[in-house]
C-alpha positions as CSV (number, residue, x, y, z in Angstrom):
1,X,28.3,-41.5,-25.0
2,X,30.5,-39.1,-23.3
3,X,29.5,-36.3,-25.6
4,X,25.8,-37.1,-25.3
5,X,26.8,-37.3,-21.1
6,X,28.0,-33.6,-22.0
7,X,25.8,-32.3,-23.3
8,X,22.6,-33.4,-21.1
9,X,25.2,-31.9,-18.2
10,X,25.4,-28.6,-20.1
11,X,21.4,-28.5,-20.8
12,X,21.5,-28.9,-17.0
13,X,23.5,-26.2,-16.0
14,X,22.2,-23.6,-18.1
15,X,18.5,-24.7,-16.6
16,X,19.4,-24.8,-13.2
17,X,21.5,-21.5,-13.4
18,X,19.0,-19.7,-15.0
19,X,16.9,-20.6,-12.0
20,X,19.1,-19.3,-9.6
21,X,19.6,-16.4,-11.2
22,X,16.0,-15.9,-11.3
23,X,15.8,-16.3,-7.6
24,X,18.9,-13.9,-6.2
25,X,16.7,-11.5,-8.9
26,X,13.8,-11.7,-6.9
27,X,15.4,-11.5,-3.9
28,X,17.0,-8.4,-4.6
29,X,13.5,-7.3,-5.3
30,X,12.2,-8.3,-2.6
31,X,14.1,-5.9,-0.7
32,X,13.2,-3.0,-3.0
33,X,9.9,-4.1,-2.2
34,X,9.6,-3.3,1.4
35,X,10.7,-0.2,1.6
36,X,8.5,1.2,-1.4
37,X,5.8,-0.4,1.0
38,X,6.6,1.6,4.3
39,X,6.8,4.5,1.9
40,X,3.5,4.0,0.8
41,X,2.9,4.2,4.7
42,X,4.0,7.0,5.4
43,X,2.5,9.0,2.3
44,X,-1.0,7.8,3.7
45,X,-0.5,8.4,6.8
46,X,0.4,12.2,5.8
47,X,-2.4,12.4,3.7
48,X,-4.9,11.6,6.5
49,X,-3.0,14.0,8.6
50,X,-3.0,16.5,6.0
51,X,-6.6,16.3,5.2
52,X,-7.3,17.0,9.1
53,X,-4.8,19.5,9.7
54,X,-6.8,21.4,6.5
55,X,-9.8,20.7,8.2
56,X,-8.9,22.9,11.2
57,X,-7.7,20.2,13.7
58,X,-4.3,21.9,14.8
59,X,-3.6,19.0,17.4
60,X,-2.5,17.3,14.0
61,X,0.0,20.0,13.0
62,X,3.2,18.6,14.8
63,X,2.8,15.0,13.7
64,X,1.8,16.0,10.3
65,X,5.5,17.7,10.4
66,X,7.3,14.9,11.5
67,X,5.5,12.5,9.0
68,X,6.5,14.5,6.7
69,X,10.2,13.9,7.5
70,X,9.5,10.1,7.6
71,X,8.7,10.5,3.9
72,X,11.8,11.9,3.2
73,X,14.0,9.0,4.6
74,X,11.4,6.9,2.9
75,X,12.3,8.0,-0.3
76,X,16.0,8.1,0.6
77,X,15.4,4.0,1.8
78,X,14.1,3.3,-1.4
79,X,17.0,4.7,-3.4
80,X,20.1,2.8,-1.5
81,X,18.4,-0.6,-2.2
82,X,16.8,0.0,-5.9
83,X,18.8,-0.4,-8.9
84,X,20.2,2.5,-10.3
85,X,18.4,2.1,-13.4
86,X,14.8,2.3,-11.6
87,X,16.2,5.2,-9.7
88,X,17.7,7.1,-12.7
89,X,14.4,6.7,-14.9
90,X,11.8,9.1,-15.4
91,X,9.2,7.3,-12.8
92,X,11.2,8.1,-9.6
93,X,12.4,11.3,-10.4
94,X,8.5,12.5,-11.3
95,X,7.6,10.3,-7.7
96,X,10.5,12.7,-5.7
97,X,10.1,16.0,-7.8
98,X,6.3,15.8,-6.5
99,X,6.7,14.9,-2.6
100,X,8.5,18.3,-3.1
101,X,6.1,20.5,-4.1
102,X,3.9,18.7,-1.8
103,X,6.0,19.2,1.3
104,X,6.1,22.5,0.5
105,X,2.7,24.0,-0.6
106,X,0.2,21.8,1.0
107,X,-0.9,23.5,3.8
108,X,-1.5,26.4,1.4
109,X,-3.9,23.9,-0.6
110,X,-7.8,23.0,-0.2
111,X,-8.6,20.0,1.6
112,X,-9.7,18.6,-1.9
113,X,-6.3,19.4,-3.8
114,X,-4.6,17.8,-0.8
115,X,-6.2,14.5,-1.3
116,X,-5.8,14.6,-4.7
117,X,-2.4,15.0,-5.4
118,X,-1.5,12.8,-2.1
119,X,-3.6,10.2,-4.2
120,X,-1.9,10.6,-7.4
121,X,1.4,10.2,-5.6
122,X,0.9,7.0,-4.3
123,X,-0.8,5.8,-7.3
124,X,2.4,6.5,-9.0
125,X,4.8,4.8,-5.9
126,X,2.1,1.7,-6.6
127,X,3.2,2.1,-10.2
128,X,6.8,1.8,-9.6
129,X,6.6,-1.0,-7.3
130,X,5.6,-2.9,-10.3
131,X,8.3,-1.5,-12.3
132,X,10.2,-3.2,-10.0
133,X,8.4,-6.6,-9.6
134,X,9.1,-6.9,-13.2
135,X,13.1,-5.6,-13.4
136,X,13.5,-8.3,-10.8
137,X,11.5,-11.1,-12.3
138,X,8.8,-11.2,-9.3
139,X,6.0,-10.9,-11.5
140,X,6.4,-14.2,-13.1
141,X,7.2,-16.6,-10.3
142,X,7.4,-20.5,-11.5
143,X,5.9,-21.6,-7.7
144,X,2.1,-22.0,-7.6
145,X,1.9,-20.4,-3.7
146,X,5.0,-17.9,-4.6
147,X,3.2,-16.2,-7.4
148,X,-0.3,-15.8,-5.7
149,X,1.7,-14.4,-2.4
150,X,3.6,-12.0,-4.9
151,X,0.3,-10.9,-6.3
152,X,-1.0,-10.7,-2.6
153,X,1.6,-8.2,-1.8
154,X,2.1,-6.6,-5.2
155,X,-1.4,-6.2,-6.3
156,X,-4.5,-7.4,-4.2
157,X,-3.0,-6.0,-0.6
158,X,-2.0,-2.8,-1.6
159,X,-5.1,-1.8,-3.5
160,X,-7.5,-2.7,-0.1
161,X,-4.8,-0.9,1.7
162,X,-5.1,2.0,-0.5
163,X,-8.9,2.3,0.1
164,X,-8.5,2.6,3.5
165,X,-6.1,5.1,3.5
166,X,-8.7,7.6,1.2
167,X,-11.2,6.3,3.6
168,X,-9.2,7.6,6.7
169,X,-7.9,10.6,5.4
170,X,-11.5,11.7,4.0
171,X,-13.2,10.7,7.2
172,X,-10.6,12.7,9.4
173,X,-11.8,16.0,7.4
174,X,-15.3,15.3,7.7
175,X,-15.0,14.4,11.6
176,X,-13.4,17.8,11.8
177,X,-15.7,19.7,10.3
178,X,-18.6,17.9,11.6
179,X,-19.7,18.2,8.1
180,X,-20.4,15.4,5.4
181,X,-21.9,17.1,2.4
182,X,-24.0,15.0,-0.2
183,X,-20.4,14.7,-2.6
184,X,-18.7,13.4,0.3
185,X,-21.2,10.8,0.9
186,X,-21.2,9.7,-2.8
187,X,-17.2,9.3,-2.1
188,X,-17.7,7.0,0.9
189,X,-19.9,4.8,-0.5
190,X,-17.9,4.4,-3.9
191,X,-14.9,3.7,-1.4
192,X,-16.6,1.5,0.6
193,X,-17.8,-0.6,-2.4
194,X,-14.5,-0.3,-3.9
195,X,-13.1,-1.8,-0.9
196,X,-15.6,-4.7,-0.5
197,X,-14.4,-5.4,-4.2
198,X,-10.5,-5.3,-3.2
199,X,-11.3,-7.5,-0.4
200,X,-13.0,-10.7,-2.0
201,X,-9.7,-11.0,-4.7
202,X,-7.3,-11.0,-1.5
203,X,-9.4,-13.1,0.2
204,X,-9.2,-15.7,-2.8
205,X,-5.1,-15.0,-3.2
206,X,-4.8,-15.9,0.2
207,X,-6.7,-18.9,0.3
208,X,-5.2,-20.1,-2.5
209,X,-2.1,-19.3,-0.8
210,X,-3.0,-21.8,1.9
211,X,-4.3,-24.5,0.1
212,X,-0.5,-24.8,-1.8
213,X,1.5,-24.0,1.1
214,X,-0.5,-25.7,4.0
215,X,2.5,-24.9,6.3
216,X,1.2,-21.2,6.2
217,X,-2.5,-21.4,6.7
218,X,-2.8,-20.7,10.3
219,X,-1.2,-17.5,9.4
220,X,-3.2,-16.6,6.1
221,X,-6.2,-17.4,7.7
222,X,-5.5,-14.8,10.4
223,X,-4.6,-12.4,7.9
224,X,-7.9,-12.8,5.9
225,X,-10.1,-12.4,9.4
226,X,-8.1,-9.2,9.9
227,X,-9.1,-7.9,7.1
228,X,-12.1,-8.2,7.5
229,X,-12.9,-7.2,10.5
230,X,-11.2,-4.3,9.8
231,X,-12.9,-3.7,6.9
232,X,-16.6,-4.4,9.0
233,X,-15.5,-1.9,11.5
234,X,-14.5,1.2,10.0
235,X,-17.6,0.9,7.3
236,X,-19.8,0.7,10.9
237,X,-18.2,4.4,11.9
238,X,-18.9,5.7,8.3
239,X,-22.4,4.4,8.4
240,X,-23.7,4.4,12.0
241,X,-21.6,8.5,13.0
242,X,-21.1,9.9,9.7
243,X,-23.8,9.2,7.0
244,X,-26.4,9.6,9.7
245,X,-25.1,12.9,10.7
246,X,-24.0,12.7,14.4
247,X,-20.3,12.8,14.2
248,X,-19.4,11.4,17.5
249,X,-15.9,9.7,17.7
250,X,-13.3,12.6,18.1
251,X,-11.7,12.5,14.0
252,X,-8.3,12.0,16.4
253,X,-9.9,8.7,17.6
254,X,-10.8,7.7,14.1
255,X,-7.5,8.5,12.4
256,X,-6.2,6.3,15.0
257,X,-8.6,3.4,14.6
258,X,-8.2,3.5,10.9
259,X,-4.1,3.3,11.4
260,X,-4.3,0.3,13.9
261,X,-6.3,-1.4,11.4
262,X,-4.3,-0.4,8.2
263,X,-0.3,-1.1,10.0
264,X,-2.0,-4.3,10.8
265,X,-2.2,-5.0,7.3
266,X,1.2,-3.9,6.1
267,X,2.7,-5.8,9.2
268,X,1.7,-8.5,7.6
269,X,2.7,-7.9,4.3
270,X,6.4,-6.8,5.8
């Protein structure tokens, strides 16, 4: 009896410690997480800024600059709390190598380079985020509402995020200009839809979300109607002032409508 006692004991052990190791795993990724999140941030944010200050709006020049310093202790934020492994690999070191030559050359770029290589970057800090949902055993929570808030913040969030950000930063230019040309309108309305897409997944994670964990619901709830209404009111600007040609809202305005609406989300993500 006293071996059998033993041995159910040891069975125990090795299940419950393997659950708590687990867990301090995905707590330490956890706090990888956020700031490869605010570095996301910041690389939008100097993509809009970017894409205006190329446009010809000069009142964007100085903040553009100090964004651009933002990024830089972004990156260094993300290296003291990752594992030295992630840090060491090939990913990062491709992720840093680039935000160099783009802190350096991109006011010599087009407006369309710009964007592009701003895109691919975060694309790639995206990327790496998952690298470290899965060093750190986030991607394969055992808890019902855990996992589908991990994929909220992983997956579904960042991706609506994302869209917003191109649609900001492209919208910015054009507002500049006073210009949409028939390409650009092609590119809003693939964004727009592309969005719309991003949006009905996250609204499903978090409603699942709330359903499981009905002590968070008042707050999922408010985080779905944010969405969404931000979502309604920046496709009413592309629509109503720039498909139909009377570029009205100052792009200064617009960048700053766009931002509200995007921090919002990652506030709630953080």
């Amino acid at each position: 009896m006293a071996v059998a006692i033993a041995l159910l004991i040891g069975a125990l052990y090795r299940s419950l410690d393997g659950n708590i190791q687990s867990s301090r795993a995905e707590l330490k990724g956890i706090v990888s997480v956020k700031p490869t999140l605010q570095l996301i941030q910041f690389l939008q944010q100097h993509r809009g800024m970017s894409a205006g200050v190329l446009a010809g709006n000069e009142a964007m020049k100085e903040k553009r600059a100090a964004k651009a310093k933002e990024v830089a202790s972004g990156l260094a934020a993300v290296e003291a709390v990752t594992s030295p492994e992630l840090i060491g690999g090939k990913a990062w070191k491709a992720i840093v190598a680039e935000w160099k030559q783009i802190d350096a050359e991109v006011l010599g770029w087009t407006g369309v380079e710009s964007f592009g290589r701003h895109t691919a970057l975060i694309e790639s800090v995206l990327s790496f985020m998952t690298d470290i949902a899965d060093y750190s055993a986030l991607t394969l929570d055992p808890d019902i509402d855990s996992y589908y808030l991990i994929d909220t913040v992983m997956n579904k969030a960042p991706y609506a995020l994302e869209r917003l950000g191109q649609m900001r930063a492209r919208g910015t230019g054009i507002l500049t200009k006073k210009q949409m040309m028939p390409q650009q309108q092609v590119e809003m309305n693939t964004l727009m839809a592309e969005l719309n897409g991003a949006l009905r997944p996250l609204k499903v994670n978090l409603e699942k979300t709330a359903r499981f964990n009905p002590d968070l619901q008042a707050q999922l709830t408010q985080a779905t109607k944010d969405y969404m209404e931000s979502a309604e009111q920046i496709n009413k600007v592309i629509l109503e002032d720039m498909m139909l040609g009377s570029f009205a809202m100052p792009p200064g305005d617009y960048f700053q409508m766009t931002t509200v609406a995007i921090d919002k989300g990652y506030k709630q993500m953080f």
